[in-house]
N, C-alpha and C positions, 0 to 999 in steps of 0.2 A: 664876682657876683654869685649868690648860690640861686641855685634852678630849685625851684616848688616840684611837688608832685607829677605837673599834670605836662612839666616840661622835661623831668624826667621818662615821662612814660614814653612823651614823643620820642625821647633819644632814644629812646631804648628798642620801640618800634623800628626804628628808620636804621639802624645797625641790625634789625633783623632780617630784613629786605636783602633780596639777591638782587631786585631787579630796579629800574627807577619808576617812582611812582608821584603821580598827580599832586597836589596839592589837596584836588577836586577828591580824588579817592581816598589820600590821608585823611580828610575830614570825615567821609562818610564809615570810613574803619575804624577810629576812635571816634564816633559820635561827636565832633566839635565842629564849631564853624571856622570856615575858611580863618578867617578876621584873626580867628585864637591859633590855631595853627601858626599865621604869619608872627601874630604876640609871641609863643612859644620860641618858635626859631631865630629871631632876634635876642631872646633872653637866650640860648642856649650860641651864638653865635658873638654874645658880650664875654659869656663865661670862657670860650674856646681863647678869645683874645686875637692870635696869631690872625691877621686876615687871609691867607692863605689857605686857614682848615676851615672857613668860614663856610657854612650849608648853603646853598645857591637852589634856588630852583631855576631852572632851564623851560621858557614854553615850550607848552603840548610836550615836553620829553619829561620834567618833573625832578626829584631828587633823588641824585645815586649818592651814595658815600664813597672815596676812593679809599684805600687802603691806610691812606694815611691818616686821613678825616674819622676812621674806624678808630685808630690806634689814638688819637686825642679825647675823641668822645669815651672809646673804654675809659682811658686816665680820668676822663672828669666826672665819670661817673663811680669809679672808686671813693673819688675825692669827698665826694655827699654822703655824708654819714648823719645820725639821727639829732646830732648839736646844731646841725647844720640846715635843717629841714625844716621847711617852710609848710604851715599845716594849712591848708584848704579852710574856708568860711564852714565849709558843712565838717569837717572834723575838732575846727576847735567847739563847734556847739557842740558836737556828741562827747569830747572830754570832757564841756564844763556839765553838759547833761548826767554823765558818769558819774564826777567827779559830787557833784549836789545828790545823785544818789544814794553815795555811799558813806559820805562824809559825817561823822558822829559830831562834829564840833559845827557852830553857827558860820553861815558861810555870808561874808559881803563880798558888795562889787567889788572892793580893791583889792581882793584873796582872786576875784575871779580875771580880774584883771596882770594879776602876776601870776595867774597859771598857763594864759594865753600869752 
């Protein structure tokens, strides 16, 4: 499964953390709602595979990574590279927005359609 943007950022967060932290507080430090957070860790939780490095939140204690949970999540975030990447609603409008910008030759839907 490849991870989008917004569930990389969460990995990316959560291997920052020394300590374990909420749910409740992830949401409110990356501005998402809970609801996306859980979406998030589930996609990043499909891509791990192994159900052993699987993210777990613990009530009232929240999510720590163990060291080994670190050492997969690095690997799977090497593994995302830019063929790979899932662009966000609000980024592919600003390429096709760009892209109609700049473009010298007549643009149709199915040009903009195989650009996203």
């Amino acid at each position: 499964m490849v991870l989008d943007k917004a569930s990389c950022d969460l990995l990316q967060y959560l291997m920052d953390q020394e300590t374990s932290k909420t749910i409740m507080a992830i949401s409110k430090d990356l501005k998402e709602s809970r609801r996306k957070i859980y979406y998030h860790i589930d996609k990043i939780n499909a891509a791990l595979g192994d159900e052993a490095l699987h993210i777990i939140s613990i009530p009232r204690i929240g999510i720590h990574l163990t060291e080994e949970q670190r050492d997969a999540c690095c690997k799977l975030l090497s593994e995302v590279d830019s063929y790979d990447y899932i662009m966000s609603a609000h980024e592919r409008m600003m390429i096709m927005l760009l892209w109609i910008g700049i473009s010298k030759e007549r643009i149709t839907i199915e040009k903009l359609i195989e650009l996203t």
